[in-house]
C-alpha positions as CSV (number, residue, x, y, z in Angstrom):
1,X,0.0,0.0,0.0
2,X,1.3,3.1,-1.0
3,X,1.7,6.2,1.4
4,X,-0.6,9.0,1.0
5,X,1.4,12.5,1.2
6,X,-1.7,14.6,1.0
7,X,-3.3,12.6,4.3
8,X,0.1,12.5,6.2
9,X,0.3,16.1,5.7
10,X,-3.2,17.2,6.1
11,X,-2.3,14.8,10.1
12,X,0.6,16.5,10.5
13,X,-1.2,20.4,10.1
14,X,-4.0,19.1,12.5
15,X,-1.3,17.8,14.7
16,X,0.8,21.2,14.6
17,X,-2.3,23.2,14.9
18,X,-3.3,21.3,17.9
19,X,-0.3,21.9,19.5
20,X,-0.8,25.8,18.7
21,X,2.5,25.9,16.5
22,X,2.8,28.4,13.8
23,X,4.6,27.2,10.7
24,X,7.1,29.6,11.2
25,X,7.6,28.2,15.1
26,X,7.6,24.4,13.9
27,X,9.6,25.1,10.7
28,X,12.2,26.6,13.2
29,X,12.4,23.8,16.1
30,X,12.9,21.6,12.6
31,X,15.6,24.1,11.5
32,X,14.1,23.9,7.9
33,X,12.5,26.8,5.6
34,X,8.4,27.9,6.3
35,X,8.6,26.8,2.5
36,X,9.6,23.2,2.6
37,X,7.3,22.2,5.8
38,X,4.2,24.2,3.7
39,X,4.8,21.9,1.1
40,X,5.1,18.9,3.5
41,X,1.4,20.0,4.9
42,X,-0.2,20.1,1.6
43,X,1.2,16.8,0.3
44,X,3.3,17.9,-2.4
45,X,7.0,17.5,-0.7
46,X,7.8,13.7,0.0
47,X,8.9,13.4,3.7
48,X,11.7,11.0,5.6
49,X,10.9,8.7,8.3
50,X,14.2,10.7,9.9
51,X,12.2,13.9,9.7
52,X,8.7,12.2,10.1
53,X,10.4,11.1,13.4
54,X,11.4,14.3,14.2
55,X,8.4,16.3,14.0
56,X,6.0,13.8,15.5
57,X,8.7,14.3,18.7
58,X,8.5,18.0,18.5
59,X,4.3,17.8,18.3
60,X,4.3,14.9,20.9
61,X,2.7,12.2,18.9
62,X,3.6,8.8,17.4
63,X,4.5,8.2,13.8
64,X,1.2,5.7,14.1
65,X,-1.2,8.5,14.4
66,X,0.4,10.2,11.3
67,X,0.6,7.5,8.9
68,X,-2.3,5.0,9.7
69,X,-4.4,7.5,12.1
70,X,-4.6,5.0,14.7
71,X,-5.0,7.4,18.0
72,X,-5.8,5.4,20.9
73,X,-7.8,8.2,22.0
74,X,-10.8,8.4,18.9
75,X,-13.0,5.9,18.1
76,X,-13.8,7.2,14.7
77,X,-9.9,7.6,13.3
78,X,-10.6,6.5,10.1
79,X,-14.1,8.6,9.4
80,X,-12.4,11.6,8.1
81,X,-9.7,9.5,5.9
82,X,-12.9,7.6,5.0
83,X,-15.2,11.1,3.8
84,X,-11.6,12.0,1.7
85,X,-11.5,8.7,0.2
86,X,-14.9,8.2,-1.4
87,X,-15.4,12.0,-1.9
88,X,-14.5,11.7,-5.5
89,X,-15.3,8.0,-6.0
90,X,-17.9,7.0,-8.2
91,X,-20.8,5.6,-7.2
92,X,-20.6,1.9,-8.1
93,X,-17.1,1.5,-6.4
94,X,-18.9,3.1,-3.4
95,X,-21.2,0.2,-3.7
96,X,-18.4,-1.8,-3.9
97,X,-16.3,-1.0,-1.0
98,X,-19.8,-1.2,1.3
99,X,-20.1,-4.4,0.3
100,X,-16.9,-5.5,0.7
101,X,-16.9,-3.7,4.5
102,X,-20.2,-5.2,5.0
103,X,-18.8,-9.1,4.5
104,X,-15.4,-8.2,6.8
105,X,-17.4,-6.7,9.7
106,X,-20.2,-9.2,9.3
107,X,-17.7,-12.5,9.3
Protein backbone atom coordinates (compact mmCIF):
# COMPACT_ATOMS: atom_id res chain seq x y z
CA UNK A 1 0.00 0.00 0.00
CA UNK A 2 1.31 3.12 -1.03
CA UNK A 3 1.75 6.24 1.37
CA UNK A 4 -0.62 8.98 0.99
CA UNK A 5 1.36 12.47 1.16
CA UNK A 6 -1.73 14.60 1.02
CA UNK A 7 -3.27 12.60 4.26
CA UNK A 8 0.09 12.52 6.20
CA UNK A 9 0.31 16.11 5.67
CA UNK A 10 -3.21 17.25 6.14
CA UNK A 11 -2.34 14.83 10.06
CA UNK A 12 0.56 16.53 10.50
CA UNK A 13 -1.22 20.44 10.09
CA UNK A 14 -3.99 19.07 12.46
CA UNK A 15 -1.35 17.81 14.69
CA UNK A 16 0.80 21.23 14.63
CA UNK A 17 -2.31 23.17 14.90
CA UNK A 18 -3.27 21.25 17.93
CA UNK A 19 -0.27 21.89 19.55
CA UNK A 20 -0.80 25.77 18.66
CA UNK A 21 2.46 25.88 16.51
CA UNK A 22 2.77 28.36 13.84
CA UNK A 23 4.61 27.19 10.72
CA UNK A 24 7.10 29.63 11.25
CA UNK A 25 7.61 28.20 15.07
CA UNK A 26 7.60 24.41 13.86
CA UNK A 27 9.60 25.07 10.71
CA UNK A 28 12.24 26.56 13.23
CA UNK A 29 12.39 23.80 16.05
CA UNK A 30 12.93 21.59 12.63
CA UNK A 31 15.65 24.15 11.47
CA UNK A 32 14.13 23.90 7.89
CA UNK A 33 12.55 26.81 5.58
CA UNK A 34 8.37 27.88 6.32
CA UNK A 35 8.63 26.83 2.54
CA UNK A 36 9.58 23.25 2.63
CA UNK A 37 7.29 22.21 5.83
CA UNK A 38 4.19 24.24 3.66
CA UNK A 39 4.80 21.93 1.08
CA UNK A 40 5.11 18.91 3.49
CA UNK A 41 1.35 19.98 4.91
CA UNK A 42 -0.21 20.09 1.58
CA UNK A 43 1.24 16.83 0.34
CA UNK A 44 3.34 17.93 -2.42
CA UNK A 45 7.04 17.53 -0.68
CA UNK A 46 7.81 13.69 -0.03
CA UNK A 47 8.94 13.41 3.70
CA UNK A 48 11.68 10.95 5.56
CA UNK A 49 10.92 8.69 8.30
CA UNK A 50 14.22 10.71 9.91
CA UNK A 51 12.22 13.95 9.68
CA UNK A 52 8.67 12.16 10.09
CA UNK A 53 10.41 11.10 13.38
CA UNK A 54 11.44 14.28 14.19
CA UNK A 55 8.40 16.32 14.02
CA UNK A 56 6.05 13.78 15.49
CA UNK A 57 8.71 14.25 18.74
CA UNK A 58 8.48 18.03 18.47
CA UNK A 59 4.30 17.75 18.27
CA UNK A 60 4.34 14.88 20.86
CA UNK A 61 2.66 12.21 18.92
CA UNK A 62 3.56 8.77 17.36
CA UNK A 63 4.52 8.23 13.80
CA UNK A 64 1.21 5.71 14.07
CA UNK A 65 -1.18 8.50 14.41
CA UNK A 66 0.45 10.23 11.28
CA UNK A 67 0.61 7.47 8.86
CA UNK A 68 -2.29 4.97 9.67
CA UNK A 69 -4.43 7.51 12.11
CA UNK A 70 -4.57 5.01 14.65
CA UNK A 71 -4.99 7.45 18.00
CA UNK A 72 -5.83 5.41 20.91
CA UNK A 73 -7.83 8.16 22.00
CA UNK A 74 -10.78 8.43 18.89
CA UNK A 75 -13.04 5.85 18.12
CA UNK A 76 -13.76 7.20 14.68
CA UNK A 77 -9.89 7.63 13.32
CA UNK A 78 -10.62 6.52 10.08
CA UNK A 79 -14.06 8.58 9.38
CA UNK A 80 -12.42 11.61 8.13
CA UNK A 81 -9.74 9.50 5.90
CA UNK A 82 -12.93 7.63 5.01
CA UNK A 83 -15.18 11.06 3.84
CA UNK A 84 -11.64 11.96 1.72
CA UNK A 85 -11.49 8.65 0.21
CA UNK A 86 -14.86 8.17 -1.38
CA UNK A 87 -15.43 12.03 -1.90
CA UNK A 88 -14.46 11.69 -5.52
CA UNK A 89 -15.31 7.95 -5.96
CA UNK A 90 -17.93 6.96 -8.18
CA UNK A 91 -20.83 5.62 -7.16
CA UNK A 92 -20.59 1.92 -8.12
CA UNK A 93 -17.14 1.55 -6.43
CA UNK A 94 -18.91 3.07 -3.39
CA UNK A 95 -21.24 0.18 -3.72
CA UNK A 96 -18.37 -1.82 -3.91
CA UNK A 97 -16.34 -0.99 -0.96
CA UNK A 98 -19.82 -1.18 1.26
CA UNK A 99 -20.11 -4.45 0.31
CA UNK A 100 -16.90 -5.47 0.72
CA UNK A 101 -16.90 -3.66 4.46
CA UNK A 102 -20.20 -5.17 4.98
CA UNK A 103 -18.83 -9.06 4.46
CA UNK A 104 -15.39 -8.23 6.77
CA UNK A 105 -17.40 -6.71 9.66
CA UNK A 106 -20.17 -9.20 9.33
CA UNK A 107 -17.68 -12.54 9.32
Amino acid sequence: MALDYNIIGERLKQARLNKRLTQEKLAEKLDVSVAFLSRIERGSSLISLKRLNQICSILDITEGEILNGVSKDSQGYLNKDFSILLKDCPPEKISLIYNIAKIIVEN
